[in-house]
C-alpha positions as CSV (number, residue, x, y, z in Angstrom):
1,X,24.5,-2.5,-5.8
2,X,21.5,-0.7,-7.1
3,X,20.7,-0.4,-9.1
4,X,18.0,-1.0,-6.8
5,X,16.4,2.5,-4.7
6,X,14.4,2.9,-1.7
7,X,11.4,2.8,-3.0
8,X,12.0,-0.3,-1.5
9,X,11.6,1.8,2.4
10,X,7.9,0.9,2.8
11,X,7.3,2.7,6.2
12,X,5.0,1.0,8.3
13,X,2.4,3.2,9.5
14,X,0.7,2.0,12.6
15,X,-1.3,3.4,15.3
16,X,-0.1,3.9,19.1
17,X,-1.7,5.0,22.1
18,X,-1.7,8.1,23.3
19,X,-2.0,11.2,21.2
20,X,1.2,12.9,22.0
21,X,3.1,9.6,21.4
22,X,1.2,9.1,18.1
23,X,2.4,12.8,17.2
24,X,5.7,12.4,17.8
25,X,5.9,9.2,15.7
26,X,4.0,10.9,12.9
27,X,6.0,14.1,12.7
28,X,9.3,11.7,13.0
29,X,7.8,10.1,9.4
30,X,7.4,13.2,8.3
31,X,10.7,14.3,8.7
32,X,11.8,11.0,6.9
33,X,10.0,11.6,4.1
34,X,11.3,15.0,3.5
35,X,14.5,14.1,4.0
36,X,15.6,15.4,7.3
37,X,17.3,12.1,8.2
38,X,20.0,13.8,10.7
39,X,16.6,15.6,12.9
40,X,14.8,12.1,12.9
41,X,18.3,10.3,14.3
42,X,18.4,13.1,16.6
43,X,15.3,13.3,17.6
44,X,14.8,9.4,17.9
45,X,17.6,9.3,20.5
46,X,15.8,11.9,22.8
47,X,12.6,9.5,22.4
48,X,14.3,6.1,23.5
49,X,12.5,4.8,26.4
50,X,9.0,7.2,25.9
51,X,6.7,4.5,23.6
52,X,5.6,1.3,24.2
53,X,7.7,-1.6,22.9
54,X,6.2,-1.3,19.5
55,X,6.4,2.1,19.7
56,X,10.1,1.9,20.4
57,X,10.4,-0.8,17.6
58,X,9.2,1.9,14.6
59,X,11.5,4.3,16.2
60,X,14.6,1.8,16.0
61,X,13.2,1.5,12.4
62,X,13.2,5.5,11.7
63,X,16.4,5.4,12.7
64,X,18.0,2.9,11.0
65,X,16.4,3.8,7.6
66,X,18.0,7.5,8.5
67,X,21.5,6.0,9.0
68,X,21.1,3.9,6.0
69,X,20.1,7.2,3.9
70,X,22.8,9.0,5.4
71,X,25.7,5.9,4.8
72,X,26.2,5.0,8.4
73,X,25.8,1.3,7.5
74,X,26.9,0.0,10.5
75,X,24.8,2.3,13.0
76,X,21.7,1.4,10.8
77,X,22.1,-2.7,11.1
78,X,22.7,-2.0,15.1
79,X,18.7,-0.5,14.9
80,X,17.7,-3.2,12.8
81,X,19.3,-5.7,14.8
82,X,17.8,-4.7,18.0
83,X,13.8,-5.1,16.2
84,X,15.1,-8.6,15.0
85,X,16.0,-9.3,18.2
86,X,12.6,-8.7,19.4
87,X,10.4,-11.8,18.4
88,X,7.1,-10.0,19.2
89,X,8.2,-6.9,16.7
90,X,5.8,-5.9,13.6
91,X,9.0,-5.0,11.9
92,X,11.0,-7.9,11.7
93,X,10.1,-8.2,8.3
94,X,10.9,-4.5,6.8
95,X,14.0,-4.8,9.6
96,X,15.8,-7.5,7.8
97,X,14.7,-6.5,4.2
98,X,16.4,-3.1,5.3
99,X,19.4,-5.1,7.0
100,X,20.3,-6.8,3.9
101,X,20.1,-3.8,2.1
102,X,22.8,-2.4,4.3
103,X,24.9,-5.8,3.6
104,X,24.5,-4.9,-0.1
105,X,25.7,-1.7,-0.1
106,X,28.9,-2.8,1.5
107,X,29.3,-5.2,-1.0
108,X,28.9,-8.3,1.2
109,X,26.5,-10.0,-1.2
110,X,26.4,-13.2,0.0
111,X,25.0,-11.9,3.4
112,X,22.5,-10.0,1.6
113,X,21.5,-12.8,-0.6
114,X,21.0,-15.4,2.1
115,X,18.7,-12.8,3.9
116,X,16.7,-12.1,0.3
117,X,15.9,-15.8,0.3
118,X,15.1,-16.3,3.7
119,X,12.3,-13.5,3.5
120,X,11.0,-15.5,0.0
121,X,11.3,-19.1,1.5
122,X,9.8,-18.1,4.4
123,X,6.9,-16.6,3.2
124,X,6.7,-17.4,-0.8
125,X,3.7,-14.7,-1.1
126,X,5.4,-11.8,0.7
127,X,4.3,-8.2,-0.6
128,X,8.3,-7.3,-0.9
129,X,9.0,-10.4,-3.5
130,X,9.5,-7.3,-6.3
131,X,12.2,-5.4,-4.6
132,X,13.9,-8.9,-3.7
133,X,13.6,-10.1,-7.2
134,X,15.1,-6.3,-8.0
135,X,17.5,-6.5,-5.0
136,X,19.1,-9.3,-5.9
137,X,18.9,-8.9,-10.2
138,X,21.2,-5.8,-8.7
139,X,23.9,-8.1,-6.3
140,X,24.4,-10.2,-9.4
141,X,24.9,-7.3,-11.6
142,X,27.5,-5.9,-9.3
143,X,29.3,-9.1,-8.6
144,X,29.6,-9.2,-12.4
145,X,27.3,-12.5,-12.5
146,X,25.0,-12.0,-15.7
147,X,23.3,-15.6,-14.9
148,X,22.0,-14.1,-12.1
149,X,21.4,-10.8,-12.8
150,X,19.2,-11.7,-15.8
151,X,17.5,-14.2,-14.1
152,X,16.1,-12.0,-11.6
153,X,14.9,-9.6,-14.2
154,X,12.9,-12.0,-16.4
155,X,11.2,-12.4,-12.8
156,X,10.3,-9.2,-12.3
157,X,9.3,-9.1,-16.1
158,X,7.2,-11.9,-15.8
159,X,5.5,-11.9,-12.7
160,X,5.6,-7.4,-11.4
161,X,5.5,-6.2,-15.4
162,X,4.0,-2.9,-13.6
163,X,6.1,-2.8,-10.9
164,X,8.1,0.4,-9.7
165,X,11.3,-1.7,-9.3
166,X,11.0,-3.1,-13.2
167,X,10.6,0.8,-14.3
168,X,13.6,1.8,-11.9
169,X,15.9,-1.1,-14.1
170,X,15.1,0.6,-17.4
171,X,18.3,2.3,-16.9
172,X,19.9,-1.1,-16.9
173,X,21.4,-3.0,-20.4
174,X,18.7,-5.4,-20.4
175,X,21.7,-7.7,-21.2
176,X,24.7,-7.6,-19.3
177,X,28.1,-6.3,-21.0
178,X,30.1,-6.4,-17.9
179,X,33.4,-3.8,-18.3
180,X,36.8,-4.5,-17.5
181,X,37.8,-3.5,-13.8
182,X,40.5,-1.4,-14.5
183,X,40.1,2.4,-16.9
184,X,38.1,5.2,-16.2
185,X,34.4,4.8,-15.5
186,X,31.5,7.4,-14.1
187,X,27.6,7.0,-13.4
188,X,25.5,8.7,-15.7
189,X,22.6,10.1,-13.8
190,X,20.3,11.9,-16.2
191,X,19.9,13.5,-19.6
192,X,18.6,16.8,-20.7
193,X,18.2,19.4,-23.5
194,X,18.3,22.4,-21.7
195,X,21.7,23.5,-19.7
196,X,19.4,25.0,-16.8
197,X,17.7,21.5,-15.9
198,X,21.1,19.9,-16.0
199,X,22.7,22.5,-14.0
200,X,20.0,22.3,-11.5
201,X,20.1,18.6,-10.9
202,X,24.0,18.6,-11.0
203,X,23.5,21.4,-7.4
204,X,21.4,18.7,-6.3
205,X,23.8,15.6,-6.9
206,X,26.1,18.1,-5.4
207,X,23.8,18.9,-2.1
208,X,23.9,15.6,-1.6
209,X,27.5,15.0,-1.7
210,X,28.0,13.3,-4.6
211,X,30.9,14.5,-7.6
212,X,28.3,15.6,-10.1
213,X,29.3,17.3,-13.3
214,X,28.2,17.9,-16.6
215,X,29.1,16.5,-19.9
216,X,27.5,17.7,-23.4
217,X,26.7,20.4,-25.7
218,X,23.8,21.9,-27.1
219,X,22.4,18.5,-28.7
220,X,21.8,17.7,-24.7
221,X,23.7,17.4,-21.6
222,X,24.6,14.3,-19.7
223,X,24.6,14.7,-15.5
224,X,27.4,12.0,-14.4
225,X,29.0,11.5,-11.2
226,X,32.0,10.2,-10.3
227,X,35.7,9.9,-11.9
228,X,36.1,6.4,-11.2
229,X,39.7,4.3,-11.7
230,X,37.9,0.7,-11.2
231,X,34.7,-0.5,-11.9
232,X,33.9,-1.5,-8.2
233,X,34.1,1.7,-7.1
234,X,31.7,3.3,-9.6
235,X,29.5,0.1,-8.7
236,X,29.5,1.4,-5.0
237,X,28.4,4.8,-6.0
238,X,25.9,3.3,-8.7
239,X,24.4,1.4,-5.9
240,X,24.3,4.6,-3.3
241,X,22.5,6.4,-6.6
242,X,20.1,4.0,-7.1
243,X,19.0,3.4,-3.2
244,X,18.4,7.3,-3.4
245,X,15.9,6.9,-6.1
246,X,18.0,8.1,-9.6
247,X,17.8,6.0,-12.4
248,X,21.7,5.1,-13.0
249,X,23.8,4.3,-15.8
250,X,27.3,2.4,-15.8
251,X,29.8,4.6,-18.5
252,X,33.0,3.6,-19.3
């Protein structure tokens, strides 16, 4: 999928009871936000069973955004499931949005999708309707379905023109040319003139585990990733790229 980043991981911030409770949970965010997914996973299992029921509900949610930043799809949906499971959580909401982004990135689209429009018929007005209008503009562009991809986009166009998610689809053709499966494709991550910028965010495509290199000369130098033999594959990786918070770019 996508192009589509988590920008869409709104954390919800709530207060608890209790200040060492509260302290935990905060320096568990924290962590999140700079990136230290595998302490907060750690960390949240030593917690289980210290906060209330709430309490324990933004935990499962910590969690499950830190497996789904580290690709442990299947461990995240188990800590979103147990919040939807829940009917009194505060997190059902963010728990399925994040769920469905999980289907996505496994390429089960259809499960995604019929969570996407659950969340919009069931509450038209939701303050997420830009990152489902983006997630699923980005499940149609990766099934190869320009119909819908489009369609999702004029959305966003029309009714978020300000919106992070339209800025993050500027890497997008703003009208689908979809390639043929089979050849030689990569992900184009980001431009730049000098060779020390590109170098640098090539170390940190490659901290991060992804196959960054570098293409260009001294007219600039393009960071890509990936070697890819079919598109689907460099859609995958496109889609990890883009829930990581790069702007992306499919290259034949």
């Amino acid at each position: 999928m996508r192009k589509f980043k988590l920008y869409f991981m709104i954390l919800a911030f709530l207060s608890f009871p209790g200040i060492s409770r509260a302290a935990n949970l905060d320096k568990l965010k924290a962590d999140f936000l700079q990136g230290n997914y595998r302490r907060v996973i750690l960390e949240a299992q030593a917690q289980t069973g210290r906060f209330s029921i709430q309490g324990t509900d933004e935990l499962s949610y910590l969690s499950g955004l830190s497996y789904l930043k580290e690709n442990k799809l299947d461990q995240a949906q188990e800590c979103f499931r147990r919040i939807l499971n829940n009917p009194l959580s505060r997190f059902k909401t963010q728990a399925a949005l994040a769920s469905a982004d999980a289907y996505l990135i496994k390429g089960q689209f259809q499960d995604a999708e019929d969570i996407y429009n659950k969340l919009l018929e069931d509450n038209p007005n939701i303050n997420l309707k830009a990152g489902i209008f983006y997630r699923l503009s980005q499940s149609g562009y990766r099934k190869g379905n320009r119909e819908q991809f489009n369609e999702y986009l004029l959305k966003l166009k029309r009714d978020f023109p300000l919106s992070l998610e339209l800025k993050s689809s500027k890497g997008i053709p703003q009208s689908v040319s979809f390639l043929n499966e089979t050849g030689e494709f990569s992900v184009q991550v980001g431009f730049f003139v000098k060779s020390l910028n590109a170098v640098n965010f090539k170390d940190r495509l490659l901290d991060m585990g992804y196959p960054a290199y570098i293409e260009g000369s001294g007219e600039g130098y393009r960071v890509k990733v990936g070697r890819f033999k079919t598109q689907t594959e460099a859609l995958e990786t496109e889609s990890k790229l883009s829930l990581d918070g790069f702007p992306t770019k499919l290259c034949p």
